[in-house]
KOLTORZA-358514 format. One record per residue (C-alpha): x, y, z. Coordinates in steps of 0.25 Angstrom, whole numbers, padded with zeros to 4 digits, always signed. Layout:
// residues N
XYZ;...
This chain:
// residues 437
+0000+0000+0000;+0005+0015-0005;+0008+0023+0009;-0002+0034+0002;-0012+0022+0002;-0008+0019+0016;-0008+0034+0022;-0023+0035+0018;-0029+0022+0024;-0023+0028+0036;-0028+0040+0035;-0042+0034+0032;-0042+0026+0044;-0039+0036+0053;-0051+0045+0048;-0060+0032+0049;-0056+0028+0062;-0058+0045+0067;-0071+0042+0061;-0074+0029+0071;-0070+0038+0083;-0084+0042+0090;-0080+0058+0096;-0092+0061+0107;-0095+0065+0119;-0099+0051+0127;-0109+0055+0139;-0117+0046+0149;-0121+0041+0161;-0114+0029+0171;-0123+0023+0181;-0123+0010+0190;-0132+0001+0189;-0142+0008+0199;-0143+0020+0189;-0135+0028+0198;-0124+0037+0190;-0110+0034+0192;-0100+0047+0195;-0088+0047+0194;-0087+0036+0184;-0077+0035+0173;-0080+0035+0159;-0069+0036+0149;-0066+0028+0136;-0059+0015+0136;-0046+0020+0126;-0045+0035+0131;-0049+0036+0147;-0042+0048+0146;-0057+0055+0139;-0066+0049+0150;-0075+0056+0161;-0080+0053+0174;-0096+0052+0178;-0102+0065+0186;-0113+0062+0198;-0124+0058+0186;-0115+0048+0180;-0112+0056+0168;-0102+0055+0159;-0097+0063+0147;-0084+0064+0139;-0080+0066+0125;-0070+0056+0115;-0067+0050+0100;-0071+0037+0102;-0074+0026+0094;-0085+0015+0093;-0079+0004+0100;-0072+0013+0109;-0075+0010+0124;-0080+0018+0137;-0076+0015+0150;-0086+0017+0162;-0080+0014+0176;-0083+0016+0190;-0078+0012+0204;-0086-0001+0207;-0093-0005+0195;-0090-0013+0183;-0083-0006+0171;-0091+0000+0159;-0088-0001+0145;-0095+0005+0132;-0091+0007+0119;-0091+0020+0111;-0103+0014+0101;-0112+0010+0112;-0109+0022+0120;-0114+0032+0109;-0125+0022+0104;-0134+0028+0116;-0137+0037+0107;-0142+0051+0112;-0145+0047+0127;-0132+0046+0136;-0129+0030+0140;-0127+0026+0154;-0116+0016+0158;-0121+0009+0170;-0110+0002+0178;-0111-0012+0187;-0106-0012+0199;-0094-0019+0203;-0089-0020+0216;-0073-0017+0219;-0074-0024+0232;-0077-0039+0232;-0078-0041+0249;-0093-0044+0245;-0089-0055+0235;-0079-0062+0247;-0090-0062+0259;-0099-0069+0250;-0090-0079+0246;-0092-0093+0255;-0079-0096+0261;-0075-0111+0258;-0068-0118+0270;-0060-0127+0262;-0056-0113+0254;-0052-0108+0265;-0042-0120+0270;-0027-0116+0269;-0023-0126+0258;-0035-0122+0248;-0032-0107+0250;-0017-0111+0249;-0019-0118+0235;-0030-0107+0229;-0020-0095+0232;-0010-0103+0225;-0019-0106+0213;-0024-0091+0211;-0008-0089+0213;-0003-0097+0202;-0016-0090+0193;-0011-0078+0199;+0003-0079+0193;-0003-0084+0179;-0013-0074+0178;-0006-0060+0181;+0007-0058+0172;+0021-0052+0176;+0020-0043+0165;+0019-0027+0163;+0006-0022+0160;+0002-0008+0156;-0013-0005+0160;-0021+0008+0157;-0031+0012+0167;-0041+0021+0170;-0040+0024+0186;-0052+0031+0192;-0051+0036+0208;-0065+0042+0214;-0065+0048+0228;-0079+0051+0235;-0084+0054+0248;-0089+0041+0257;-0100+0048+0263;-0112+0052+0255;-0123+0062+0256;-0137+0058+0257;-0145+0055+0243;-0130+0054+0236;-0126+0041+0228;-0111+0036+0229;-0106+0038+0214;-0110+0054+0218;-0100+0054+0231;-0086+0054+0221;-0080+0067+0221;-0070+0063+0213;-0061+0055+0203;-0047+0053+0199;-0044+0045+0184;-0033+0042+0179;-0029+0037+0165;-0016+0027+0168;-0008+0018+0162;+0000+0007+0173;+0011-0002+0171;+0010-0015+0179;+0025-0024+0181;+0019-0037+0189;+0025-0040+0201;+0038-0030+0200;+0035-0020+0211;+0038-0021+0226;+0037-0036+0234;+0033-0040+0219;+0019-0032+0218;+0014-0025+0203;+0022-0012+0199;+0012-0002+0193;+0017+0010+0185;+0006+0020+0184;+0005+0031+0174;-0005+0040+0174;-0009+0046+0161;-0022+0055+0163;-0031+0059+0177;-0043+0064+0177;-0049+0070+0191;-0066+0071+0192;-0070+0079+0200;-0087+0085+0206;-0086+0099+0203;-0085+0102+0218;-0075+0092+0224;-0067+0099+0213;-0069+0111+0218;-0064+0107+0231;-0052+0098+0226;-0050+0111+0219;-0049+0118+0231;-0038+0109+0238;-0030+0106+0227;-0028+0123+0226;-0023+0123+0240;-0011+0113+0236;-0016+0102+0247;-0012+0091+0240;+0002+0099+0237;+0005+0104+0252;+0000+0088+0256;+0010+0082+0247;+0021+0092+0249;+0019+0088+0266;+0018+0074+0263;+0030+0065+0268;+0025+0050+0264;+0033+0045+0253;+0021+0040+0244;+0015+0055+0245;+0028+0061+0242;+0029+0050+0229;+0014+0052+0226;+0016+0069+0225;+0030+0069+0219;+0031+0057+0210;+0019+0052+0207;+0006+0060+0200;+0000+0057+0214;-0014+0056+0206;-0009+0044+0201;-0004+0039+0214;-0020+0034+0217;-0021+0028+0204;-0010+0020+0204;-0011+0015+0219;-0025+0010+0213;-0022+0001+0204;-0008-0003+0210;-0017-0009+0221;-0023-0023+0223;-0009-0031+0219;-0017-0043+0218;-0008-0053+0213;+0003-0049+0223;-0005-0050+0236;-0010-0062+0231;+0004-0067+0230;+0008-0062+0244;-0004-0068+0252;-0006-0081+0246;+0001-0089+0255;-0005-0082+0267;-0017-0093+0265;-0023-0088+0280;-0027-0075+0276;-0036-0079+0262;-0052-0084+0259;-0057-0089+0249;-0070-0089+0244;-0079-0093+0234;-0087-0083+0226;-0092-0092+0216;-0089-0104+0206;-0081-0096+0198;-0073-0084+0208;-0065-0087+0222;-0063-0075+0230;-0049-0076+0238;-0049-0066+0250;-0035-0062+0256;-0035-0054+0269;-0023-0046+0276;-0022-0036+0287;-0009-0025+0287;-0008-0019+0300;+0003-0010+0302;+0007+0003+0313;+0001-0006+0325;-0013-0007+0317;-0014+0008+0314;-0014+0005+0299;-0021-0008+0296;-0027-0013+0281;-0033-0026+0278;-0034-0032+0264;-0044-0042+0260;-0040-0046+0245;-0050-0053+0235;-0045-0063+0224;-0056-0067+0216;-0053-0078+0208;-0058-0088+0196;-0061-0100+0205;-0055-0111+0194;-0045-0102+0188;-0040-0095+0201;-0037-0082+0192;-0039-0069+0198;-0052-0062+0194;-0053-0049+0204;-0045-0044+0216;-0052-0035+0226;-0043-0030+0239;-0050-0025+0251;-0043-0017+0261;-0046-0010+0274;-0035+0000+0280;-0037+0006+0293;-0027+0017+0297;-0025+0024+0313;-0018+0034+0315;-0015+0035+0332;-0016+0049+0334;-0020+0055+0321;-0014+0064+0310;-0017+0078+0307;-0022+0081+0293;-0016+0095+0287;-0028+0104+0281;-0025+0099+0266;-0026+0085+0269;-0039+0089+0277;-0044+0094+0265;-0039+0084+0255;-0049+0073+0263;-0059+0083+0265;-0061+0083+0249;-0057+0067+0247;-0071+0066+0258;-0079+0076+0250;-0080+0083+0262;-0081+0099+0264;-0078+0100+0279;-0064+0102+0283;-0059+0092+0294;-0052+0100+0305;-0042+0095+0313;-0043+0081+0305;-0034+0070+0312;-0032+0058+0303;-0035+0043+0314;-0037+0033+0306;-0043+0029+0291;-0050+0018+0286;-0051+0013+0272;-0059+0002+0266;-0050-0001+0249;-0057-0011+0241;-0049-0013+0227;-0050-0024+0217;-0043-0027+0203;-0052-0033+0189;-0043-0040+0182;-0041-0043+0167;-0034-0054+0158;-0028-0053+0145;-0019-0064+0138;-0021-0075+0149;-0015-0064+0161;-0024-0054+0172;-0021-0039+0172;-0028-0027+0180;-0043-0022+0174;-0048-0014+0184;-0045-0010+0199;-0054-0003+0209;-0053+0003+0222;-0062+0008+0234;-0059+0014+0246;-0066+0019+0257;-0059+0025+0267;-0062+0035+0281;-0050+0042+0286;-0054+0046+0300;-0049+0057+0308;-0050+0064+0324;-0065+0069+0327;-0072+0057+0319;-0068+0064+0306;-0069+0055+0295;-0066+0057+0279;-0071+0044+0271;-0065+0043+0257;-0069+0033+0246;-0059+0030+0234;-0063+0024+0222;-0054+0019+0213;-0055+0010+0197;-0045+0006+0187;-0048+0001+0175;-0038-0005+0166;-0041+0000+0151;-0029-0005+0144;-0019-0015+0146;-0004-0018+0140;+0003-0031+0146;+0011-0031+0133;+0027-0023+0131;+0022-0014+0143;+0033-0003+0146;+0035+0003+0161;+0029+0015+0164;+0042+0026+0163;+0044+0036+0176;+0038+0048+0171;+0027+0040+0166;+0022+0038+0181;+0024+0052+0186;+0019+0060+0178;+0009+0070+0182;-0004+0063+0177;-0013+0075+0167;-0026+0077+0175;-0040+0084+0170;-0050+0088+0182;-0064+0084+0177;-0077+0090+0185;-0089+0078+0186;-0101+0087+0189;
């Protein structure tokens, strides 16, 4: 073929496949099952997050994009099931505005284990010995030692705990944190032989209600967060201000927790603490439990891990971890005013605390992993967090917080994968600021 020849089918190509794309502004409504709207839930197409949008109090959604047909939309919340719809179906509603309703799905699975029948001869040391050995060796099989590069979508949602009369719990967020990430994953090469994850941030986005923008506004302005920082002598914060984007600091801690396979690997021989239980013919639900008690019993955490498992295969389905941490602080410590203020906004409160002296918090984190397989081996596809925490203080002041956190995985390379350079990690993620009325 003449290269003239060759220049002009390329040409007529590109034109044709500008003429598939579907440019639009893609609006709706995201509900549960109830018919109650969804705020703060994430809407964004599956090859370019970067254009998505956030839900407001009614569940509405707009943003605009070139798109074609079979290109996919995402729909996603903390504690439901993942929604997809393609560009074609999307706009095949015609002139009413469609609404994507999302099943719920649980992130803890407590529920699942207390309505499992323990089995005594389950619970025997030799038959516990030789199914932790069995899901082991499936283990081993299953998840491979190589390099993998995921891209994600992480979404972090604060809100208050306490609600006001006549107000539903999607309408308590105040606000939400996404980011646009890429993570390099090396098995089994970080410290005592857990996971190293490199994270790179690439875009965030910060929703925010008109008024708790206001009032971020206000705090931010007087430098806070800058003063705190600066004051700060813990290492992590030092490293978290300085050398890391510290918005990504969150987001990264997400997804680098729940090392499955390496806790499984470091309490299967402790036979004495693990249950086993039957959830049906086809899934067995292994509970390990562990208590850390450290600075005689002021800091205290227990972890009660879920592997749920294909009963004949013994592969790994789900993880869910469960974990209760309770801190007490002897004689208390003095908050400065910026700190005051800082969990003044986190609680959505508008009265100042005075003379707030931090005894004891308590927090309730339940986190699990969906996992995936491609070409015979298991990878991350989603991971999701909830935390439910009071920090209390002298006087019976009390600030609840609740964090809500989701990954999901919308690309995945295990094949010639590069580390992640220096520069890469540290760099200042862009952000935009986006208002939800």
């Amino acid at each position: 073929m003449k290269k003239g020849y060759f220049y002009i089918i390329c040409i007529l190509y590109a034109i044709l496949s500008t003429l598939t794309l579907q440019a639009a502004v893609y609006q709706g409504y995201v509900r549960d099952e109830k018919g109650a709207p969804i705020a703060y839930a994430t809407v964004y197409p599956e090859l370019v997050p970067e254009w998505g949008t956030a839900t407001n109090n009614d569940g509405y959604f707009s943003f605009e994009g070139s798109l074609t047909p079979d290109s996919r939309i995402i729909f996603s919340f903390i504690g439901y099931e993942k929604a997809t719809m393609s560009v074609a179906r999307f706009l095949a509603s015609g002139d009413s505005l469609p609404v994507i309703v999302l099943r719920e799905q649980p992130i803890a699975l407590e529920e699942t284990v207390v309505a499992a029948k323990k089995s005594k001869q389950k619970n025997k040391r030799k038959q516990i010995s030789t199914l932790l050995h069995a899901v082991y060796v499936q283990l081993e099989a299953d998840f491979p030692d190589e390099t993998a590069r995921y891209q994600i979508v992480s979404d972090v949602r604060m809100q208050s705990a306490g609600l006001e009369p006549g107000q539903d719990s999607h309408s308590a967020v105040w606000g939400m944190e996404q980011m646009i990430a890429n993570i390099v994953v090396q098995p089994e090469t970080g410290k005592n032989g857990q996971d190293s994850v490199q994270f790179q941030g690439r875009y965030c986005k910060r929703f925010f209600s008109a008024e708790k923008r206001a009032q971020a506004d206000s705090i931010l302005a007087s430098n806070a967060i800058e003063r705190m920082e600066k004051k700060s002598k813990h290492k992590f914060m030092r490293k978290a201000a300085n050398a890391v984007d510290s918005g990504v600091v969150v987001h990264h801690a997400l997804f680098a927790m729940g090392n499955m396979r390496y806790d499984f690997e470091q309490t299967m021989t402790d036979w004495r603490h693990w249950t086993v239980s039957n959830e049906s013919e086809t899934e067995t639900v292994l509970t390990h439990t562990q208590t850390i008690s450290k600075y005689l019993g002021c800091f205290k955490v227990t972890y009660l891990r879920h592997y749920i498992v294909d009963s004949k295969t013994y592969a790994v389905r789900r993880f869910s971890e469960h974990a209760e941490v309770k801190i007490t602080i002897p004689f208390g410590v003095k908050l400065n005013p910026d700190q005051l203020q800082i969990l003044n906004l986190i609680n959505m409160g508008d009265k100042q605390i005075e003379k707030f002296r931090l005894k004891k918090a308590h927090a309730n984190i339940d986190y699990n992993t969906i996992y995936q397989r491609r070409d015979g081996h298991v990878y991350t596809l989603e991971k999701n967090m909830l935390v439910n925490a009071e920090i209390l203080g002298s006087k019976k002041a009390e600030i609840p917080i609740v964090v809500k956190g989701t990954q999901r995985v919308t690309d995945l390379q295990t094949t010639n994968v590069q580390l992640l350079k220096a520069d890469e990690i540290t760099r200042r993620v862009p952000r935009q600021i986006v208002e939800i009325y």
